[in-house]
Backbone bond lengths (Angstrom), bond angles and torsions (degrees), N, CA, C in turn:
res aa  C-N    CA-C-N  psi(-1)  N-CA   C-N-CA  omega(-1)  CA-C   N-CA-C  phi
1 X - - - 1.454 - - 1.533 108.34 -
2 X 1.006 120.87 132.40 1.731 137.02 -179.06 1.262 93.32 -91.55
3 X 1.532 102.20 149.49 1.590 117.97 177.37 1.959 102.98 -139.71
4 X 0.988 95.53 119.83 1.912 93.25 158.48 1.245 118.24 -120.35
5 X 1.712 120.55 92.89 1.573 121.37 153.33 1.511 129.91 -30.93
6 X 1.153 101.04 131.63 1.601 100.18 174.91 1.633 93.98 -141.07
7 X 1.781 95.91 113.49 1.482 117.82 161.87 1.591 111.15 -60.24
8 X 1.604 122.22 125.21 0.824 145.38 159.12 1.390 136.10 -110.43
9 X 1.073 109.75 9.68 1.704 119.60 -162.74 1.853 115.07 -63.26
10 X 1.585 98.48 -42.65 1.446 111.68 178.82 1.335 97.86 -62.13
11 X 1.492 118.71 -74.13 1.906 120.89 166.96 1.714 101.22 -4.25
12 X 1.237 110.42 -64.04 1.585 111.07 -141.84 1.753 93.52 -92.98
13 X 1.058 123.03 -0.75 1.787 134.90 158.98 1.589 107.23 -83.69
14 X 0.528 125.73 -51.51 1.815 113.80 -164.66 1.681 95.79 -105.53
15 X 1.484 128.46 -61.10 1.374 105.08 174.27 1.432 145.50 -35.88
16 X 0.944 112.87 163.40 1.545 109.24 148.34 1.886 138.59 -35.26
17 X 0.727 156.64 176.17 1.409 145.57 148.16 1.444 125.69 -73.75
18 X 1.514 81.86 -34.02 1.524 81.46 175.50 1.737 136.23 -98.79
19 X 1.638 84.37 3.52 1.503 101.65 162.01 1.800 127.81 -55.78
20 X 1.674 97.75 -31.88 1.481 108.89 -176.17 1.644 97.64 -71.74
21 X 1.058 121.93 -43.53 2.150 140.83 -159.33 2.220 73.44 -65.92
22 X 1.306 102.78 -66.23 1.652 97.02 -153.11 1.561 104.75 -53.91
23 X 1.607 136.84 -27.57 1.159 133.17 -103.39 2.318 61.79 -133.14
24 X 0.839 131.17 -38.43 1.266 143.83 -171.47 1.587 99.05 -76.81
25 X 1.422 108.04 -62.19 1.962 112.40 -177.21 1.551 106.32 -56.19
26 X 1.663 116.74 -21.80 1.440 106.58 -159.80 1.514 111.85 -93.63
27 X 1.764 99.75 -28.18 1.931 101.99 166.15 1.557 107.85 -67.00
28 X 1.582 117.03 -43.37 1.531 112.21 -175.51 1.974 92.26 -46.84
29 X 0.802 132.57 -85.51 1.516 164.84 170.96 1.909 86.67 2.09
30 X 0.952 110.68 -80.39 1.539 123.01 175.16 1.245 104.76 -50.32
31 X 1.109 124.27 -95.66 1.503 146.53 174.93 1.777 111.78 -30.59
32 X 1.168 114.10 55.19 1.545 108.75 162.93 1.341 146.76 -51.17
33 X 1.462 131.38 77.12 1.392 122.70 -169.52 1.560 95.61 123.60
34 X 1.171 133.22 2.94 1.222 137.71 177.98 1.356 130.58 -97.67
35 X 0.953 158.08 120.32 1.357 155.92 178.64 1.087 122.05 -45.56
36 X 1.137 142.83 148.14 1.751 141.52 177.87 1.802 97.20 -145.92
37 X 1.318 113.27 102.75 1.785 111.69 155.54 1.540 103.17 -90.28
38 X 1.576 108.34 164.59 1.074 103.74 167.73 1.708 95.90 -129.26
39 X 1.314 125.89 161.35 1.264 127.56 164.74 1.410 111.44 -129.32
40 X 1.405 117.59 -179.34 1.158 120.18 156.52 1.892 134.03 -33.15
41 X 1.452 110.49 -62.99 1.359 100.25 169.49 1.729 116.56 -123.42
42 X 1.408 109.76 32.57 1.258 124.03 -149.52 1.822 114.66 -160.21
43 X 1.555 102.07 153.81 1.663 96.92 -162.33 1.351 75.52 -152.30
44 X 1.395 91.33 119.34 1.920 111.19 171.65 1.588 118.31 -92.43
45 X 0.863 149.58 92.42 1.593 146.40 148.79 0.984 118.43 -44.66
46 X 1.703 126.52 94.63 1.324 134.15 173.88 1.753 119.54 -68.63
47 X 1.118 135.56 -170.80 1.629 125.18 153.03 1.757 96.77 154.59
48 X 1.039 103.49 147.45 1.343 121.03 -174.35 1.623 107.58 -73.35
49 X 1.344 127.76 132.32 1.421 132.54 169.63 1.081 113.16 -59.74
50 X 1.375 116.64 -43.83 1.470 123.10 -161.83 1.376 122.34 -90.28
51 X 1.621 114.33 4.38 1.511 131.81 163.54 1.478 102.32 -57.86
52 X 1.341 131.68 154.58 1.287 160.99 113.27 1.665 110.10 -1.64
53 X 1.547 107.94 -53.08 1.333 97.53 -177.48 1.533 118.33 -126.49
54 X 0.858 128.94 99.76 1.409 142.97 -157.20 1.604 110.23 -91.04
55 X 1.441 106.49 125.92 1.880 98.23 -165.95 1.469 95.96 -80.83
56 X 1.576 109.98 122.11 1.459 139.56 156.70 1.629 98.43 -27.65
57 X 1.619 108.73 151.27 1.801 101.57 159.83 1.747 105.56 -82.86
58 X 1.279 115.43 -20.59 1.358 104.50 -167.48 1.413 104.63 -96.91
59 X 1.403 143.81 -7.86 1.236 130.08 140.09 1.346 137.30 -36.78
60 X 1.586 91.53 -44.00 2.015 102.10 -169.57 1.501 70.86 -83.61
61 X 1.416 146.29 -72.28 1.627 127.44 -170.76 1.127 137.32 -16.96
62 X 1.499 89.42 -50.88 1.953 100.56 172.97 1.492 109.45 -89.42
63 X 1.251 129.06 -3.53 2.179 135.11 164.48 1.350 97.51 -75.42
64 X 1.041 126.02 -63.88 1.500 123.72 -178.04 1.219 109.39 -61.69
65 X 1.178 135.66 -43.79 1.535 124.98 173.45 1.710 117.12 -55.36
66 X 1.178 110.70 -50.42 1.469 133.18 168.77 1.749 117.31 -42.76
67 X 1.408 84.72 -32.46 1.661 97.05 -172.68 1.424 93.97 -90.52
68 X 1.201 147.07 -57.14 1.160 158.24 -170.65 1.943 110.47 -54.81
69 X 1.420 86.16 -54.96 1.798 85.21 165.07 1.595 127.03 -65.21
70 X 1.163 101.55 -50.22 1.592 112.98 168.79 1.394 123.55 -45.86
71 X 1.671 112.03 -37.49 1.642 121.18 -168.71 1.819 81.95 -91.97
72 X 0.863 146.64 17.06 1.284 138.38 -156.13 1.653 135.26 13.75
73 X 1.227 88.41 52.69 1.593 117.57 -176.70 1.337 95.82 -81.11
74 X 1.348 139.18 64.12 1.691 130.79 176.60 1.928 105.98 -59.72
75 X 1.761 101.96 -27.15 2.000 94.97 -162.66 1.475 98.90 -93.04
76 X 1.251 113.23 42.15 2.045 122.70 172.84 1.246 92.85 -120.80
77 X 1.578 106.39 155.57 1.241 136.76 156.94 1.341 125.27 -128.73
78 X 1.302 153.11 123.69 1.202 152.34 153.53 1.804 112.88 -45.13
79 X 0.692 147.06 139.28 1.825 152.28 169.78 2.122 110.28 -163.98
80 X 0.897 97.14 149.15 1.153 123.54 173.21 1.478 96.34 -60.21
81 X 1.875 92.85 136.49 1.522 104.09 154.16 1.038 121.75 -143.02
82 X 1.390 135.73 -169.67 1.501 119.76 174.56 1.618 119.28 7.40
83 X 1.660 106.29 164.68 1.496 128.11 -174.15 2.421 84.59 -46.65
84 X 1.228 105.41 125.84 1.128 109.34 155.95 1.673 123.15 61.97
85 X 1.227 103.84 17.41 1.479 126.52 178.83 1.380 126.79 -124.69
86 X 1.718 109.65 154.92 1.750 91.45 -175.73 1.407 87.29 -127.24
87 X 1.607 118.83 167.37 1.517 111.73 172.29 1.816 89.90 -139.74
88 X 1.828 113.79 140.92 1.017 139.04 177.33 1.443 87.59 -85.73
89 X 1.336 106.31 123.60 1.862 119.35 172.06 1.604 91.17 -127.13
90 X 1.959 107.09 164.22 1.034 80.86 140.96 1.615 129.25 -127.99
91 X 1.215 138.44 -154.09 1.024 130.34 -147.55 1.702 112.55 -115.35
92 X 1.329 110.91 145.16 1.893 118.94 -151.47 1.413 86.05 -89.46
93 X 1.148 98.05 172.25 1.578 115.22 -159.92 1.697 86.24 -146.38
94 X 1.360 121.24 118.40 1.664 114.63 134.08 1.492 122.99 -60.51
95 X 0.820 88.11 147.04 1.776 103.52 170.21 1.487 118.24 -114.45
96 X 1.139 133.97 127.06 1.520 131.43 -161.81 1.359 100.90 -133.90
97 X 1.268 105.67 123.58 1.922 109.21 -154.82 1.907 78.59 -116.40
């Protein structure tokens, strides 16, 4: 069984609470036949290797982005983390005095 973590911890600091609950219902929602854990600062995507259809990294890339625009989260970013993981950060701002 394949797993892809997705760090959420920053998400679950500045959002809402219930941003993490929506952000979880919306991969189940997409993601048919797929697993969804949730943890403390983290959301596991389970799914069998040996299926036929194997979730792409740039699918769940472009769901999480989708999700992020939609909840109107503009100060997130999606990026890569660890071997096979993505982490929702959010995003730095210069300041120009």
């Amino acid at each position: 069984m394949a797993e892809i973590p997705i760090e959420i911890s920053e998400l679950r600091k500045k959002a809402n609470g219930d941003t993490v609950k929506e952000l979880a219902d919306f991969l189940e929602e997409k993601l048919e036949g797929i697993e969804i854990d949730m943890t403390g600062s983290e959301i596991t995507i389970s799914y069998e290797e040996e299926e036929e259809r194997t979730l792409p990294r740039a699918h769940l890339r472009t769901l999480l982005r989708k999700f992020l625009h939609k909840a109107d989260l503009k100060d997130f970013r999606v990026i890569s983390g660890k071997e096979n993981a993505f982490v929702i950060k959010e995003k730095r701002f210069i300041r120009v005095e």
